[in-house]
C-alpha positions in Angstrom: 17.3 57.6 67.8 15.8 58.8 64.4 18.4 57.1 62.9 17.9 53.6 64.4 14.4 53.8 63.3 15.4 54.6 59.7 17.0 51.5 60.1 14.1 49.3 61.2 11.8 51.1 59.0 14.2 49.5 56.0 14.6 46.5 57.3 10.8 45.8 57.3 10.8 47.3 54.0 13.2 44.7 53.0 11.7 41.7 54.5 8.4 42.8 53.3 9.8 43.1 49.5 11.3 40.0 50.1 8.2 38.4 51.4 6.5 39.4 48.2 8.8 38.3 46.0 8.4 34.7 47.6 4.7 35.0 47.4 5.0 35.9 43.7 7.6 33.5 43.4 5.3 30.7 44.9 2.1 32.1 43.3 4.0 31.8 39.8 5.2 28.8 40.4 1.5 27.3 41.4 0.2 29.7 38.5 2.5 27.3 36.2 2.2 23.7 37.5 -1.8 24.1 37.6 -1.6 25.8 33.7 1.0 22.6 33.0 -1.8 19.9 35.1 -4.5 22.0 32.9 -2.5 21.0 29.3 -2.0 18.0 30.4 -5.1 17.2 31.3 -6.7 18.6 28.0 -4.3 16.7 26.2 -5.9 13.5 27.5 -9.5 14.5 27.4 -8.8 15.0 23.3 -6.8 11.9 23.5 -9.5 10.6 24.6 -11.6 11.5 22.6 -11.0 10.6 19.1 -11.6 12.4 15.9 -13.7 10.2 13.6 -12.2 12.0 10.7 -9.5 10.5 8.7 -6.7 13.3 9.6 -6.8 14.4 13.0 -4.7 17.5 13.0 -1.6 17.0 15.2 0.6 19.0 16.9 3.7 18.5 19.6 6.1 21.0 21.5 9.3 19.5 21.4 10.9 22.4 23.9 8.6 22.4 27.3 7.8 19.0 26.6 3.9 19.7 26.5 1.8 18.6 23.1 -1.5 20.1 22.1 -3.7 18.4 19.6 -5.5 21.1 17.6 -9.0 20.6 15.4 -9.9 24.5 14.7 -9.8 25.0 10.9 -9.8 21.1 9.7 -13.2 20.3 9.0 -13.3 21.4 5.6 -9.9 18.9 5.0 -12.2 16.3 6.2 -15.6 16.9 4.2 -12.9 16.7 1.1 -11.1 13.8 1.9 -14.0 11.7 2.9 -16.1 12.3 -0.8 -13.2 11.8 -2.5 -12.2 8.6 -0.3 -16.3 7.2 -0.7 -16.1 8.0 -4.7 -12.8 6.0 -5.0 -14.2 3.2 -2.7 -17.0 3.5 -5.5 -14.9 3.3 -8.6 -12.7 0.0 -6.8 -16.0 -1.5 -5.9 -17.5 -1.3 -9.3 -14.9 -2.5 -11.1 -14.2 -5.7 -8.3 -17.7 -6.8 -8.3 -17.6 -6.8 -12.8 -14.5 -8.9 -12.2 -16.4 -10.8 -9.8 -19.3 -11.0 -11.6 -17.0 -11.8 -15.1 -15.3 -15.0 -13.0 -18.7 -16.5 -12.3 -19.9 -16.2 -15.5 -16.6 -17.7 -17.2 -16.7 -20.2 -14.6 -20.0 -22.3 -15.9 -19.6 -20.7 -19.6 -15.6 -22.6 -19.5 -16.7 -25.5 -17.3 -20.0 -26.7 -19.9 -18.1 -25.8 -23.4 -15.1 -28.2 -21.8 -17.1 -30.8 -20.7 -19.3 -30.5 -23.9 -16.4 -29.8 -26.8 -13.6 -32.2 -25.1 -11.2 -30.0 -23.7 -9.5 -30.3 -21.1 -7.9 -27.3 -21.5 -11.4 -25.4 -20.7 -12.1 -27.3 -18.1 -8.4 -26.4 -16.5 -9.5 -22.5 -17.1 -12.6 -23.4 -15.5 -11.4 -24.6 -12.5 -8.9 -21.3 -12.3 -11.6 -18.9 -12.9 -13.3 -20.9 -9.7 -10.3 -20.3 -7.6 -10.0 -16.4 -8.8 -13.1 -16.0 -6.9 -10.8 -16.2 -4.1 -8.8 -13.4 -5.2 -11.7 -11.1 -6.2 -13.8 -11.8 -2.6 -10.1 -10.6 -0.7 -9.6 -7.5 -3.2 -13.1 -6.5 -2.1 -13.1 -6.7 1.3 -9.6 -5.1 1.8 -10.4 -2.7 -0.5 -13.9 -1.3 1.2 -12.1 -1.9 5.2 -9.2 0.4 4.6 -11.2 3.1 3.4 -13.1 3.1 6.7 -12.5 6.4 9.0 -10.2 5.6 12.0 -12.1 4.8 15.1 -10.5 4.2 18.4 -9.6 0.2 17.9 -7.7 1.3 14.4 -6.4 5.1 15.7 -4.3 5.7 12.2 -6.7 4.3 10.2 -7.8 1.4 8.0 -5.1 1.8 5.1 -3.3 -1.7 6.0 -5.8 -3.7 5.8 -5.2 -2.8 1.8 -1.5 -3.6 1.8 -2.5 -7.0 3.5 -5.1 -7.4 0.9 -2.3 -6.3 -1.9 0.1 -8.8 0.2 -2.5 -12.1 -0.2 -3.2 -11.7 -3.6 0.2 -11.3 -4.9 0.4 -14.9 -3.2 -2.4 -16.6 -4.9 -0.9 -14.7 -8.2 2.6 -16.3 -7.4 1.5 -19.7 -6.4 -0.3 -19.9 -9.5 2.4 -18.6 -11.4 4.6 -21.6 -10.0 2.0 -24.2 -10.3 1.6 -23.1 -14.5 5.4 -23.4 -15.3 5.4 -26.8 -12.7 2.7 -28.2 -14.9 4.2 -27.0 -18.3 7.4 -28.2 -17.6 6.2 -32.0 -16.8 4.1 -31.5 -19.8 6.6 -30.8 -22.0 8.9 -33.7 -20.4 5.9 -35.8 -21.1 5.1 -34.5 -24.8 8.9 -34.6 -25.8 9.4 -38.1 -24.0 6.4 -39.9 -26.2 6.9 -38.0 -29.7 10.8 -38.5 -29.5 10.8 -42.0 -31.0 8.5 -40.8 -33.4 10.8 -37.8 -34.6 12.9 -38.1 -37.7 16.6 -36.7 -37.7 16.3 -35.1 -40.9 12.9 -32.6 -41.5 10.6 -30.4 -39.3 7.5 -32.1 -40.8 8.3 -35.1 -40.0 7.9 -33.8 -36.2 4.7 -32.9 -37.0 3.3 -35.6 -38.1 4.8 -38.2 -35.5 3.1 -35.6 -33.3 -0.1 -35.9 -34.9 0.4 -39.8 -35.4 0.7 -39.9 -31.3 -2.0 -38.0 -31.1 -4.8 -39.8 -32.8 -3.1 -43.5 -32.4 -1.5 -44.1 -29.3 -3.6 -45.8 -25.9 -5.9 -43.2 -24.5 -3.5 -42.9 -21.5 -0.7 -42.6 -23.1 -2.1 -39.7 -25.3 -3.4 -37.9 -22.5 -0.1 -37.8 -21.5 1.2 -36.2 -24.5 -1.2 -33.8 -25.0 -4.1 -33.1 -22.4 -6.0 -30.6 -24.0 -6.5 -33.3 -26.7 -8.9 -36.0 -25.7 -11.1 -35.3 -22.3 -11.4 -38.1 -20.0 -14.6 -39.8 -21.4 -13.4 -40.4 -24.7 -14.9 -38.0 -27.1 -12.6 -36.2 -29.4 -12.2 -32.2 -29.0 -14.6 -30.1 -30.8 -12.5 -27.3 -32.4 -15.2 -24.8 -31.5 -13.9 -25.0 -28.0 -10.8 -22.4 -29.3 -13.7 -19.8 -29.3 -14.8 -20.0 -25.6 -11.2 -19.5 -25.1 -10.5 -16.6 -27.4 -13.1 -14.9 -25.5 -11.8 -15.5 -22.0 -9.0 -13.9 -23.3 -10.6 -10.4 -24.8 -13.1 -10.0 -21.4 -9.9 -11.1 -19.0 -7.3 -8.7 -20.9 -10.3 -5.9 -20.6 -10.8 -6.3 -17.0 -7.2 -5.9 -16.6 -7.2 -3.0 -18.2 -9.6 -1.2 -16.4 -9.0 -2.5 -12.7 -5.3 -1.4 -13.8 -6.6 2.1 -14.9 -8.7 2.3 -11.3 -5.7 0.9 -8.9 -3.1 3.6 -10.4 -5.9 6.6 -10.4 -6.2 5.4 -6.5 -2.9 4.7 -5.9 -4.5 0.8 -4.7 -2.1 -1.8 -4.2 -4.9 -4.4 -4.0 -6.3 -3.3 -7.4 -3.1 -3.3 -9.0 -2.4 -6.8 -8.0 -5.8 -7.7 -8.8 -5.8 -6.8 -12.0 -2.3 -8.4 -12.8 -4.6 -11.9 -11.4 -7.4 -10.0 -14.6 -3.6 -10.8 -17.1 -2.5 -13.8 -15.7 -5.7 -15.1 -16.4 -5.5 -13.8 -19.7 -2.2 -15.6 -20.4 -3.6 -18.9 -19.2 -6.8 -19.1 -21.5 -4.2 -17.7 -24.2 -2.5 -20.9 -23.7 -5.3 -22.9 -23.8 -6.2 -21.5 -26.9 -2.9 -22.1 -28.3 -3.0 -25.9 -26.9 -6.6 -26.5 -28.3 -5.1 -24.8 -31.3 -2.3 -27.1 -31.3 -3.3 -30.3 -30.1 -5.9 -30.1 -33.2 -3.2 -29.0 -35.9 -0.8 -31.4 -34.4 1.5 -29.8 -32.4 0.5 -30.3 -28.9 4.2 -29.0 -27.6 3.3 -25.3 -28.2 1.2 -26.0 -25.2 3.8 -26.4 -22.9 6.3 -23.7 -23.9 3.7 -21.5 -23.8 2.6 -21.9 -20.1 6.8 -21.8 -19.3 7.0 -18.6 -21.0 3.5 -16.8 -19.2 4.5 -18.6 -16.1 7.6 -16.5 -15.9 5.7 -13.5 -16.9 3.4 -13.8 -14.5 6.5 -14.9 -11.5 8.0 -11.8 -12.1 4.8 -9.7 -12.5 3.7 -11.5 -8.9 7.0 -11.2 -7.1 7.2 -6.9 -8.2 4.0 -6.8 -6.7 4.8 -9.1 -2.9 8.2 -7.1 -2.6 6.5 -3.7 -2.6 3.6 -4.4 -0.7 6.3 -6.1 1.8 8.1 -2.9 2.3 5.0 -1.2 3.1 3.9 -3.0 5.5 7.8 -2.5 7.0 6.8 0.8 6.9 9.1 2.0 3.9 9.2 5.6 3.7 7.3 7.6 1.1 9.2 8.3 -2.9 11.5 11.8 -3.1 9.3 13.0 -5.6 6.5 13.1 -2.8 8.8 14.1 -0.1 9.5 17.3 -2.5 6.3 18.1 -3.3 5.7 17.8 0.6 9.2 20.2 1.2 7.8 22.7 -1.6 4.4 23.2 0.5 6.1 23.8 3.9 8.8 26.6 1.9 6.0 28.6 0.2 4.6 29.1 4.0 8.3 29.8 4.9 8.4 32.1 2.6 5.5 34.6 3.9 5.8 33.6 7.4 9.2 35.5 9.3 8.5 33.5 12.6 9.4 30.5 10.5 12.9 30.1 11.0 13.2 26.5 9.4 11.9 23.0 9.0 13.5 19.7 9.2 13.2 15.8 9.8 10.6 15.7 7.2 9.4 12.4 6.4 6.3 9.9 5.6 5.4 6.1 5.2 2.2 4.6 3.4 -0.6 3.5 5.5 -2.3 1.5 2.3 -4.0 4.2 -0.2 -2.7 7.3 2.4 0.4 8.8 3.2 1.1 9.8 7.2 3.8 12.5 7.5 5.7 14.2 10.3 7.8 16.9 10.2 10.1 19.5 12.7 9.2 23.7 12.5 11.7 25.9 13.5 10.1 28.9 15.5 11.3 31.9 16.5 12.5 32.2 20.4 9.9 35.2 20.7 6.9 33.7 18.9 3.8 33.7 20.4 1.4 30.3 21.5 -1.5 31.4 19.1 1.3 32.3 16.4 2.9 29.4 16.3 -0.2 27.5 16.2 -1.2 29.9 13.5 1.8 28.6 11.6 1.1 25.2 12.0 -2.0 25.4 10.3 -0.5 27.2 7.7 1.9 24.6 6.9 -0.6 21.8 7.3 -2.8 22.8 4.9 0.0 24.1 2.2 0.9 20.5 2.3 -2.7 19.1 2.3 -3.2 21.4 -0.8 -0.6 20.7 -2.9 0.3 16.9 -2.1 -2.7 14.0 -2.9 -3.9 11.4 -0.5 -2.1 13.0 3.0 -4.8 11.7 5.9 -2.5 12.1 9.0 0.3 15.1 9.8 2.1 15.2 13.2 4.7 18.9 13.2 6.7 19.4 15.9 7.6 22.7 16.9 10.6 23.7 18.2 12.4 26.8 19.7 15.1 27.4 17.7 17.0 29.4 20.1 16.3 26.7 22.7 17.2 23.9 19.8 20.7 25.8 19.0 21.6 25.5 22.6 20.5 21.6 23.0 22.4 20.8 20.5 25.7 22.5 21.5 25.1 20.9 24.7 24.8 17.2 23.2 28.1 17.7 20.8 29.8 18.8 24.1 28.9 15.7 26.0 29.4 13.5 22.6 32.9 15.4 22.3 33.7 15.3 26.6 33.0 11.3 26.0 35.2 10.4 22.6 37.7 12.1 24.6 37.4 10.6 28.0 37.5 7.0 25.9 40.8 7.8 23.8 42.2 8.6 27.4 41.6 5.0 28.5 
């Protein structure tokens, strides 16, 4: 009798312990699903809810398949990037509107001393430093929109709008490049064509003066034809003086060059860069035009055509450097080795403190205009903590942040290394089950 209810006594025992279990079991597993629905729904509300600031700090769990965006620590990032993006954007503004300002000026200063002195060749480099205007208005505004923080209609920022900007004016640059050596070439055709039954087999000077003897003999069309630059379309005969307007489109284009040049590489600015290779190219032109005005007046008008030939493929290969990189960027080309070393040095010196950092992999970046977005793969330890591993994370964003310029965006991606390990045993077993399951058949 005592014994029997031994028995039942352990039985209830039994089915009470396993009652509990269940409970915990089904407690735990509630506990977990509302804590998951709780991420989850964090995750949006921050999603949601956009950083106005250039970088938002990112981070994503590869193993558990939950990602947490983190801001704690950042704000100081933020305050630095964004007065060193607004001086930058001061230093490309200034030195676009002086180019600006510079083509308007040598705009009427070119067009009057043409029409004035009789030279056509002015009033050529007139009309180009008009249609530079173009270039200077597009440099501008692509230049001041991709320094712009990102906002919820442009979530990784402004930087493209650079690369488009980069991408237009090495166009223009191009096109005019083309159209210079198109118009130098039938120039030449056209010089060589009405001096040759002038030229005598046997000396050099002889050239010269047939040259000269077409120049200030033959019809008024037919001399335009040889040399342009020579006689302006209402008759009057070139001034000489005009070689001085010319001389100094040269000097205040090769300047602006030089210092948009100087700005674009301290920024890293395609845009600037390409406008300030527009700054040379008109440089080379009003070179040539002094060389024609030059010429046509010593009598040798044909130094005006080889001379645009040679700047026009200057400036084609110039133009085309410049449209095949900013190409690539906006294909999203990844960032130089040089940067993605200084990027692997920052992430090893935390590596090297921090035990819990097993590894780091998959690190890699592309240009978004000016900035550079990077994402990389931690390695954690099985055992780490949440608030270690975010600890970690913030360690390694801001190594790279301090030792690499012009980094706005960083998405890491931590992983379980244990948990990694086993994955990817798992997927060489299925790759290795299915090579072999195809040399079968």
């Amino acid at each position: 009798m005592q014994s029997t209810a031994a028995r039942h006594m352990l039985g209830c025992t039994r089915l009470s312990l396993q009652t509990s279990k269940r409970s915990y079991a089904t407690l735990s597993l509630y506990t977990n699903a509302t804590w998951r629905r709780a991420l989850i729904q964090q995750q949006h509300s921050q999603t949601a809810t956009l950083n106005t600031a250039f970088n938002r700090p990112r981070t994503a769990w590869l193993i558990g398949s939950v990602r947490q965006h983190g801001t704690h620590g950042h704000h100081h990032h933020d305050a630095d990037l964004m007065a060193s993006l607004k001086s930058s954007s001061k230093k490309g503004t200034r030195i676009t509107v002086i180019g600006l300002a510079s083509n308007v000026g040598l705009t009427i200063a070119k067009g009057a001393a043409g029409w004035v002195m009789n030279s056509a060749s002015l009033l050529a480099e007139a009309l180009h430093s008009f249609s530079d205007l173009l270039s200077d208005f597009v440099t501008l505004y692509t230049f001041k929109m991709s320094r712009k923080p990102a906002d919820s209609i442009y979530p990784y920022g402004y930087g493209k709008f650079e690369t488009v900007g980069s991408v237009t004016v090495s166009s223009l640059l191009l096109a005019g490049a083309v159209g210079i050596g198109w118009h130098s070439f039938d120039l030449l055709l056209a010089t060589l064509q009405t001096a040759g039954p002038l030229v005598s087999d046997t000396t050099a000077t002889v050239v010269a003066a047939a040259s000269t003897n077409v120049a200030e003999n033959a019809t008024p069309a037919a001399a335009a034809a040889a040399s342009p630059p020579h006689v302006h379309g209402h008759g009057g005969v070139l001034d000489p003086n005009a070689a001085w307007f010319a001389l100094a489109s040269v000097l205040i284009k090769e300047w602006l060059y030089r210092a948009t040049i100087k700005v674009g590489r301290s920024e890293r600015s395609e845009v600037l860069m390409a406008n300030a290779w527009h700054h040379r190219s008109d440089a080379y032109s009003s070179a040539v035009a002094l060389v024609a005005i030059v010429g046509s007046y010593a009598g040798m008008p044909v130094l005006d055509p080889l001379g645009g030939i040679v700047v026009s493929g200057m400036l084609v290969k110039s133009s085309v450097g410049l449209l095949g990189s900013s190409m690539k960027e906006l294909m999203d080309k990844g960032i130089s080795p040089e940067q993605l070393d200084e990027i692997t040095g920052a992430i090893s010196k935390v590596k090297d403190t921090e035990l819990d950092l097993i590894d780091f992999h998959s690190v890699r970046g592309r240009k978004q205009g000016p900035f550079n977005h990077i994402d990389l793969v931690l390695q954690l330890s099985p055992t780490i903590s949440m608030e270690k591993a975010y600890r970690i994370e913030e360690l390694v964003r801001s190594s790279v942040k301090s030792n690499c310029d012009n980094i706005q965006d960083i998405l890491i991606y931590l992983e379980d290394v244990k948990a990694a390990a086993e994955a990817k045993k798992r997927l060489e077993h299925e790759h290795e089950h299915e090579h072999h399951h195809h040399d079968s058949h």
